[in-house]
Every structure is written in structure tokens, then in C-alpha cells.
C-alpha positions as CSV (number, residue, x, y, z in Angstrom):
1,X,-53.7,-15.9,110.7
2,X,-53.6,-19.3,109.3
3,X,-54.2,-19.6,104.9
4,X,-56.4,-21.5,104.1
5,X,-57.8,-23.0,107.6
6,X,-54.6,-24.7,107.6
7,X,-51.5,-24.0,109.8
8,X,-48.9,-22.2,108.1
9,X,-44.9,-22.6,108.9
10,X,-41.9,-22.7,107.4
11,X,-39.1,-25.4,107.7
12,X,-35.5,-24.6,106.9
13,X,-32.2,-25.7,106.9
14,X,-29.8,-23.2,105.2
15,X,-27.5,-24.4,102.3
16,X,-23.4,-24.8,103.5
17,X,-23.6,-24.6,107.0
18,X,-23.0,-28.1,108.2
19,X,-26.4,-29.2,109.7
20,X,-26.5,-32.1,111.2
21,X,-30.0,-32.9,109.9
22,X,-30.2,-31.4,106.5
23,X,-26.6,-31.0,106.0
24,X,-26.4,-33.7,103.6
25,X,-28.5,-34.9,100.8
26,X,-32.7,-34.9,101.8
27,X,-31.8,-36.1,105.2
28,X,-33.9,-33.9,106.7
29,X,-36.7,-34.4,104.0
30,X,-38.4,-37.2,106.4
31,X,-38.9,-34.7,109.5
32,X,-40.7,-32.0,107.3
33,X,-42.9,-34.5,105.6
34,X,-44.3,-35.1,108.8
35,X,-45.2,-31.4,109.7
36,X,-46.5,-31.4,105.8
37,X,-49.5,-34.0,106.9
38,X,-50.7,-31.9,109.4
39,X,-49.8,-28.4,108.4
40,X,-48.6,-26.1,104.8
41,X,-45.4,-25.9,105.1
42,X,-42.6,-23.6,102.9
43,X,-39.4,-25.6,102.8
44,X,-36.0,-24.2,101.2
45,X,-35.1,-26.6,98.2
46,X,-32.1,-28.1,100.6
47,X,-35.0,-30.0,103.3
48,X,-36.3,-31.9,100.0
49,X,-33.4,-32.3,97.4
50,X,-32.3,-35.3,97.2
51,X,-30.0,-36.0,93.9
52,X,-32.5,-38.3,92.0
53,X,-34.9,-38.4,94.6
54,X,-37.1,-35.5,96.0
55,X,-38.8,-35.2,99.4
56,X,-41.5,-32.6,98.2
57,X,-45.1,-33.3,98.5
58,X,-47.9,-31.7,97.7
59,X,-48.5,-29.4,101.1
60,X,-44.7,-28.1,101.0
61,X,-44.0,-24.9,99.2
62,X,-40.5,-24.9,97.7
63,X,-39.2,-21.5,98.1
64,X,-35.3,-20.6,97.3
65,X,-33.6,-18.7,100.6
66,X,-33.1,-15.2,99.0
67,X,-37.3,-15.0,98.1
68,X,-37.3,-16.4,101.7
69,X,-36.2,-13.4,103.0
70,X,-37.7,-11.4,101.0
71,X,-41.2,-12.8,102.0
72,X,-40.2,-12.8,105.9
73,X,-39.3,-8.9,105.4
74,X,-43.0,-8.3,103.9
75,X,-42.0,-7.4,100.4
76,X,-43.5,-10.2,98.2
77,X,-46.0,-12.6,98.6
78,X,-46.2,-16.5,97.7
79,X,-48.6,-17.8,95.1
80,X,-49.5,-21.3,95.3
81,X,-48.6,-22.9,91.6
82,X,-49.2,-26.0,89.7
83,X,-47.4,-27.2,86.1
84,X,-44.6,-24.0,86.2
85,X,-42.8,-23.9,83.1
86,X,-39.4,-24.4,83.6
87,X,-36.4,-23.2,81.9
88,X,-33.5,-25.1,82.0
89,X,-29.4,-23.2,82.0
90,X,-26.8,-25.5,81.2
91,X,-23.0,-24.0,81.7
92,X,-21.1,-24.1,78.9
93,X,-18.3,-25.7,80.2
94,X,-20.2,-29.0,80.3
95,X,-18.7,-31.7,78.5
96,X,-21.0,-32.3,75.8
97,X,-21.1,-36.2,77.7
98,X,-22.1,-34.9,80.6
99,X,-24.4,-32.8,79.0
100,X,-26.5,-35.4,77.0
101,X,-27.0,-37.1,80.4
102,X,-28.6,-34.3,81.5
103,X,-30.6,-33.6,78.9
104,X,-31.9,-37.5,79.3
105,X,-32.7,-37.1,82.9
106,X,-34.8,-33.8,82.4
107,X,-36.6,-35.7,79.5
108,X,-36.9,-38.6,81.3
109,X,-38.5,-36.4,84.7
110,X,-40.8,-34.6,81.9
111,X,-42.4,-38.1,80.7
112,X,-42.6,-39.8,84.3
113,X,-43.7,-36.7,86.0
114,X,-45.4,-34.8,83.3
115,X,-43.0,-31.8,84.3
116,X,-43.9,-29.1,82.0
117,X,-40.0,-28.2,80.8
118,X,-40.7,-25.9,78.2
119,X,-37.1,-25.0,77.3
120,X,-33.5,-25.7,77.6
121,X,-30.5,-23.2,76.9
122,X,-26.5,-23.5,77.0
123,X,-24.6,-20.1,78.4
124,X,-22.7,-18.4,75.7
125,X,-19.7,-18.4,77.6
126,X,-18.8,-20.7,80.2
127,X,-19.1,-19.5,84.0
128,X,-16.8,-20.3,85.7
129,X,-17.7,-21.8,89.6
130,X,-15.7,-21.8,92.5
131,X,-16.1,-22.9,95.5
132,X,-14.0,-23.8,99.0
133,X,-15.2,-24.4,102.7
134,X,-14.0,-21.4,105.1
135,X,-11.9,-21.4,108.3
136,X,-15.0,-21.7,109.8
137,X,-16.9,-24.8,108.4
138,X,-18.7,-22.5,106.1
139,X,-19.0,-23.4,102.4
140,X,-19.2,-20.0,100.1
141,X,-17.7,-19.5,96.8
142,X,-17.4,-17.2,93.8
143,X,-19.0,-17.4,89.8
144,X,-16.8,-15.3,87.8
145,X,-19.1,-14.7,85.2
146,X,-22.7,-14.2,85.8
147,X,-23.5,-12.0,83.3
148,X,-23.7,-15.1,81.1
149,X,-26.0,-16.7,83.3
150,X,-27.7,-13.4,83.2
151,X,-28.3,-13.3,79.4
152,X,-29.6,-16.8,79.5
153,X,-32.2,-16.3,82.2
154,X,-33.3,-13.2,79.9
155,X,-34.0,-15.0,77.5
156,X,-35.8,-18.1,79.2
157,X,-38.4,-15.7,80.7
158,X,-38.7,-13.8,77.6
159,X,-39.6,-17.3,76.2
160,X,-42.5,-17.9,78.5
161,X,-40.7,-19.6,81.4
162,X,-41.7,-19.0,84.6
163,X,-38.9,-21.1,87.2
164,X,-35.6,-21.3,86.0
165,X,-33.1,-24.4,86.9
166,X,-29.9,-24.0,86.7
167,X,-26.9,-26.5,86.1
168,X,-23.4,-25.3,86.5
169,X,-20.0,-27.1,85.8
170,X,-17.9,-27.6,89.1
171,X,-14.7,-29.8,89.5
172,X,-14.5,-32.6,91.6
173,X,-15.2,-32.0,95.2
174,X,-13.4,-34.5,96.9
175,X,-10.4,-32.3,98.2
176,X,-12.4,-30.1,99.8
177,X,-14.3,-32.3,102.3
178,X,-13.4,-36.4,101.6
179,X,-15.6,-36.6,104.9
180,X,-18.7,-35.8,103.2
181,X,-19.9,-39.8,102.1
182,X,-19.4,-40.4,105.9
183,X,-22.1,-38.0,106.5
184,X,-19.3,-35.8,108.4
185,X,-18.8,-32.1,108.0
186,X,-20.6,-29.5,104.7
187,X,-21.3,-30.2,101.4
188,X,-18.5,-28.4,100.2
189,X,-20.7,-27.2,96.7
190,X,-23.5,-26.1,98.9
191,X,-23.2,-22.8,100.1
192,X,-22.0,-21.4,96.2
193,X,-24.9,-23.0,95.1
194,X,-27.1,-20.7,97.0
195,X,-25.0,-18.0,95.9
196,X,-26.2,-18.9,92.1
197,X,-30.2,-19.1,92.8
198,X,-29.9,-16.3,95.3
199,X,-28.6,-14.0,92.5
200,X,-31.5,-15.5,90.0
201,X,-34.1,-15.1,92.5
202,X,-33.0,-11.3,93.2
203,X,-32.9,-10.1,89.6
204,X,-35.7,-11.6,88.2
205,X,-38.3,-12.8,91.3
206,X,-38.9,-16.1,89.7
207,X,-38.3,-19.4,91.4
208,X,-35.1,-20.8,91.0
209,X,-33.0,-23.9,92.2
210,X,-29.3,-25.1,91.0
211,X,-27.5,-28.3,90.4
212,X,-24.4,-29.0,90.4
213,X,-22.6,-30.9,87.0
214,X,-19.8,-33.1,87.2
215,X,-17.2,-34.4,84.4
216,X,-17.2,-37.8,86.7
217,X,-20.5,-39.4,86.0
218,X,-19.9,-43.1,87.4
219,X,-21.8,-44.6,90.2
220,X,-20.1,-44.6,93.7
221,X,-19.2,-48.4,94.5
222,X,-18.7,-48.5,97.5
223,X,-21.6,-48.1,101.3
224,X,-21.5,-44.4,101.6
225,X,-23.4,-42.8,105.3
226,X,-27.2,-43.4,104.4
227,X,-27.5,-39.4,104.9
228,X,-25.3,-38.8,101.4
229,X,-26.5,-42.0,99.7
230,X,-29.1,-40.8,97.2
231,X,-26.1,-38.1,95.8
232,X,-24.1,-41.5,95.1
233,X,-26.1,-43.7,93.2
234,X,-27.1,-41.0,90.3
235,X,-24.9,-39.0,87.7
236,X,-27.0,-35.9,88.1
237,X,-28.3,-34.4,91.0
238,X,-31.1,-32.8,88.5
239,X,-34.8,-34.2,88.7
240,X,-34.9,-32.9,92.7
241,X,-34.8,-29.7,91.3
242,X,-37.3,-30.1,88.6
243,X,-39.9,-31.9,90.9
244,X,-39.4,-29.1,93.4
245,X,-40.0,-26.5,90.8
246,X,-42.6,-28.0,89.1
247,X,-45.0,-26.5,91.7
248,X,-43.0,-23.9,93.6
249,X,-44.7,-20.9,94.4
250,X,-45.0,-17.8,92.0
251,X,-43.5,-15.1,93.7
252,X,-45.6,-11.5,94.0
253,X,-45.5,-8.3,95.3
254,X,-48.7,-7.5,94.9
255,X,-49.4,-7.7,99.3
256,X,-53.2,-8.4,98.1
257,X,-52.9,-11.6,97.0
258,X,-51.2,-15.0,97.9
259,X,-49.2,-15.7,100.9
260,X,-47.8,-12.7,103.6
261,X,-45.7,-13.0,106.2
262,X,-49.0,-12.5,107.9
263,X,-50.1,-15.5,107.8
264,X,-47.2,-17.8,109.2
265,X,-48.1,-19.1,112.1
266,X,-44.2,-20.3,113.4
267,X,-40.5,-20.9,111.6
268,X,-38.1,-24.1,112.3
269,X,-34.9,-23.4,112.5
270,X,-31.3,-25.8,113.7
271,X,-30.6,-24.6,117.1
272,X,-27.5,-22.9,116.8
273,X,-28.1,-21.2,113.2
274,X,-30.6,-18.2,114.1
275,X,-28.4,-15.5,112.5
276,X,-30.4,-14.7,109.3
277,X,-33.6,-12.7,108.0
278,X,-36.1,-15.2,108.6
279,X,-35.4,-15.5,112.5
280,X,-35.1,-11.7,112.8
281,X,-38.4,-10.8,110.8
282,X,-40.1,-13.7,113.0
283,X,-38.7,-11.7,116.4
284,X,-40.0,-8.3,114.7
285,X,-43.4,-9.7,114.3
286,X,-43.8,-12.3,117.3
287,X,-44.0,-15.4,114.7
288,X,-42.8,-18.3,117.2
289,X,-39.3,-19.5,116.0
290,X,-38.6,-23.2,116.8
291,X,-34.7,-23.8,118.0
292,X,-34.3,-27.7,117.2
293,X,-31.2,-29.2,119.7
294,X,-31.1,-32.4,117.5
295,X,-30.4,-30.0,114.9
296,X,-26.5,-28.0,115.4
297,X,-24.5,-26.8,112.8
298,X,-21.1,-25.0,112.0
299,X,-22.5,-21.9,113.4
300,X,-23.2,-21.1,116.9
301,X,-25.7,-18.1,117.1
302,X,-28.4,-19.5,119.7
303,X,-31.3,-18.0,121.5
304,X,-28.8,-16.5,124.4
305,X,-27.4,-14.3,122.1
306,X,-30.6,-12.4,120.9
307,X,-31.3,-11.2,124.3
308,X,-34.8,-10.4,124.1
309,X,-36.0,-12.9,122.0
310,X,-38.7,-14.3,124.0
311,X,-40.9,-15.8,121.3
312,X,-38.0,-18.1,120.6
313,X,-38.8,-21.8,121.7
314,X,-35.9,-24.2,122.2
315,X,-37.6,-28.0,121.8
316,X,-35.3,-31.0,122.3
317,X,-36.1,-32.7,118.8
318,X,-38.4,-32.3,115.6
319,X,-41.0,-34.4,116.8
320,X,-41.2,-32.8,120.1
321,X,-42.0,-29.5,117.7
322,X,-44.4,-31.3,115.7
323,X,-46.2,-32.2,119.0
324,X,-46.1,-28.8,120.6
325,X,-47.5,-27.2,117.2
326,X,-50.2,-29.7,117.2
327,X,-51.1,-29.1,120.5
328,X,-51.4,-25.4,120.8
329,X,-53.7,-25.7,117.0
């Protein structure tokens, strides 16, 4: 059930969970560029962000996790898009320093990229991130007030905005995991993150992506692990966002038109991290689900624990996958 004559599959990583290929900063952007020359491919924003650099092209569909599971459980479809127009929420607790940086990157993506930005907005009242890694490895976190993220989303898509960025104010995150440069353990900002876009994504069915602000804004001197590099050399983490939603998907649930569940044709998934909707929708409806071994997180739900998953497929490595899809076209 292919869209388009062209293979259809989905690639993720999930935000926080310590993946060993797309636990870091695009590192896993190279591997799904590859199954995006041969195939359409949805990717969650955390295959292709890369700080200042994004691994999107023009076959991937950038799709937030939340809308991910919505569309795996049949409920909305995707919408190829082109020029969205994005609305931007700044925290309030941004130092006005930090903020005009900011506000020069997304003007600066808008006149390299053309990126259609039609409007920017500061919260009313600040809101407040937290955000720690778990006992087990996990990175979660709390916002303590959304409703003023709420109000500003309200009035972006009242405004004409149709994908909503959103920039928050976090402290320093060096406590929580100093291993992270080294390319060792989670992002510790990741998994809150999600929280954020999950909640926009939920409420208002829009596409949505977060990035995180920080009161330190010098460049890293010293050789950081080449998988966390590109968050190292830039003092905002926004334009990965802004080329990803610059053509994300419009989400739908009209079942008529767009992109079902239907028509996906197999899922990629790290090998140990097949606890979520996706992977349960895909064993419901006999999509083939890829278990990547190069790929292991924090997490260790694997294909012997979902006992009659048969139409999972463990493959040694992501290329292997590639090859197997390919073959069986």
C-alpha cells in the first residue's frame, strides 16, 4: 500500500532514551538519508536535528512523536506541505541577550532558506523548565507553567500560523550528564523537550518542534565526540527546527486524504526500545517493524518480550535494513 509508487516507512529514534545512534545531536541523520534516496520516509525531528545544521531532505517527512502515534493508531492523517508558516514562542525568561541571538538566527534561516517565519511571540509569563535524568537512564522533566505557552500558541494560529517552534529557557546542563560531549550516556534536555511539543501537538494538531535556550552562548573550545559536535559550535540549537518545519506535514483527520497508517509499508526502530505506540500499532496491523542491534539504548524491551510478535525483524545494522527493504521492493 505504497503512496505515491514510492515505498513508505518510518525511521525513529525516540527523544531521551540514550540511543546509541541518534542519542546525540543528528548522528543518526546520515543512516536515514540513505533510506530517504530510495524510499519516503517520516522521521521524528530527533533523526535530523542537528543544532545549526539539519539532516532533513526533501523525501523525509518531519513528524513530532505524539502526532506519531497518533497517525500509527489511525486517527489523523499526514499531508505533504511546502513553505508552512511558522510561529515562533520565545520563554520569557530569556535574557533579552540571548534572545536577540535568537531572533538573528531565525532571521538569518528566513533569508538563506527562504523560511516563511511569519511571526514571533514572547510568553507572558516565564515557564519555568525542569528537567533531570531518571534512575534509569531516562531523561523526563516537568514545565510548571504551560498555560502560558498555551496562550501564545492561541494566538500564533489565530494569526495564521500553521507549525509552531518553540524556544524555552533551561539552565545549564552540565550537572546532569558531563558525559554527554563524549558522546556517552542521554541528552539530559531531551526527553522534557518532547514533553513540550508533545503537549503542543496534542492540543492544537499542528506541527511542532522545541529548542532549547541557554544564558551561556559561547562556543565550546575544546574537540568534543564528533556525535555532539554540531550542538557545540553554535549558540542556538534553533534553525534545525525551522528547516524541519518548514515542510513538515500538515496533520489531518480527515482519513480521505493524505497519508494513513495504510500505507506504511515497515517502521525502524533501536533494538532494545520497542515499548511504545508505533511498534504496537505496527504488530496490530502486520506493518514489518525493523529491530536495529547497532542501535541499543537505555531501555531494554526487545522482540522476546512481545511474544507473538512475529512481523518483527531483528537486522544486525541499518544498512543491512536498507538492503533487505530494497530487496523485497
Amino acid at each position: 500500500m505504497s503512496y505515491n509508487n514510492r515505498k513508505t516507512g518510518v525511521f525513529v529514534v525516540p527523544t531521551g532514551v540514550g540511543a546509541s545512534i541518534g542519542g546525540y545531536a543528528g548522528d543518526a541523520a546520515p543512516y536515514a538519508r540513505e533510506f530517504a534516496k530510495y524510499t519516503q520516509l517520516i522521521v521524528n525531528p530527533n533523526v535530523v536535528n542537528a543544532g545549526g545544521f539539519s539532516g532533513i531532505t526533501d523525501s523525509m517527512l518531519y513528524t513530532e512523536g505524539y502526532t506519531l502515534d497518533l497517525f500509527f493508531k489511525g486517527e489523523v492523517n499526514l499531508l505533504p506541505a511546502k513553505d508552512n508558516k511558522i510561529g515562533i514562542i520565545y520563554d520569557k525568561a530569556i535574557p533579552n541577550d540571548v534572545l536577540s541571538i535568537h531572533i538573528n538566527t531565525q532571521n538569518a534561516v528566513s533569508t538563506v532558506y527562504g523560511t516563511s517565519i511569519l511571526e514571533h511571540i514572547i510568553t507572558d509569563e516565564e515557564v519555568g523548565v525542569d528537567f533531570y535524568i531518571t534512575e534509569d537512564g531516562i531523561s523526563t522533566g516537568t514545565i510548571r507553567n504551560i498555560k502560558t505557552l498555551d496562550n501564545a500558541c492561541k494566538k500564533l494560529l489565530t494569526r495564521g500560523c500553521n507549525a509552531i517552534a518553540v524556544v524555552c529557557f533551561f539552565e545549564e546542563p552540565e550537572d546532569d550528564n558531563p558525559s554527554y560531549s563524549n558522546g556517552q550516556g542521554v541528552d539530559p534536555v531531551g526527553g522534557v523537550e518532547a514533553i513540550i511539543s508533545h503537549y503542543i501537538s496534542k492540543h492544537y494538531l499542528v506541527p511542532c518542534a522545541h529548542s532549547p535556550a541557554f544564558n551561556d552562548y559561547t562556543i565550546y573550545p575544546d574537540i568534543v565526540s564528533p556525535k555532539a559536535a554540531s550542538e557545540y559550535i553554535t549558540p542556538t540549537f534553533l534553525p534545525c527546527i525551522l528547516l524541519g518545519l518548514a515542510n513538515a506535514p500538515q496533520i489531518s483527520t480527515d482519513k480521505h486524504i493524505g497519508i494513513n497508517v495504510s500505507n506504511i509499508d515497515f517502521l525502524i526502530m533501536p533494538h532494545n526500545c520497542l515499548g511504545s505506540i508505533p511498534v504496537f500499532e505496527s504488530i496490530k496491523r502486520n506493518i514489518p517493524v525493523y529491530a536495529i542491534k547497532e542501535n541499543i539504548t537505555e531501555l531494554n524491551i526487545t522482540k522476546d518480550k512481545l511474544f507473538k510478535a512475529t512481523n518483527i525483524i531483528e537486522v544486525n545494522t541499518y544498512k543491512e535494513c536498507l538492503d533487505l527493504i530494497l530487496k523485497n521492493n
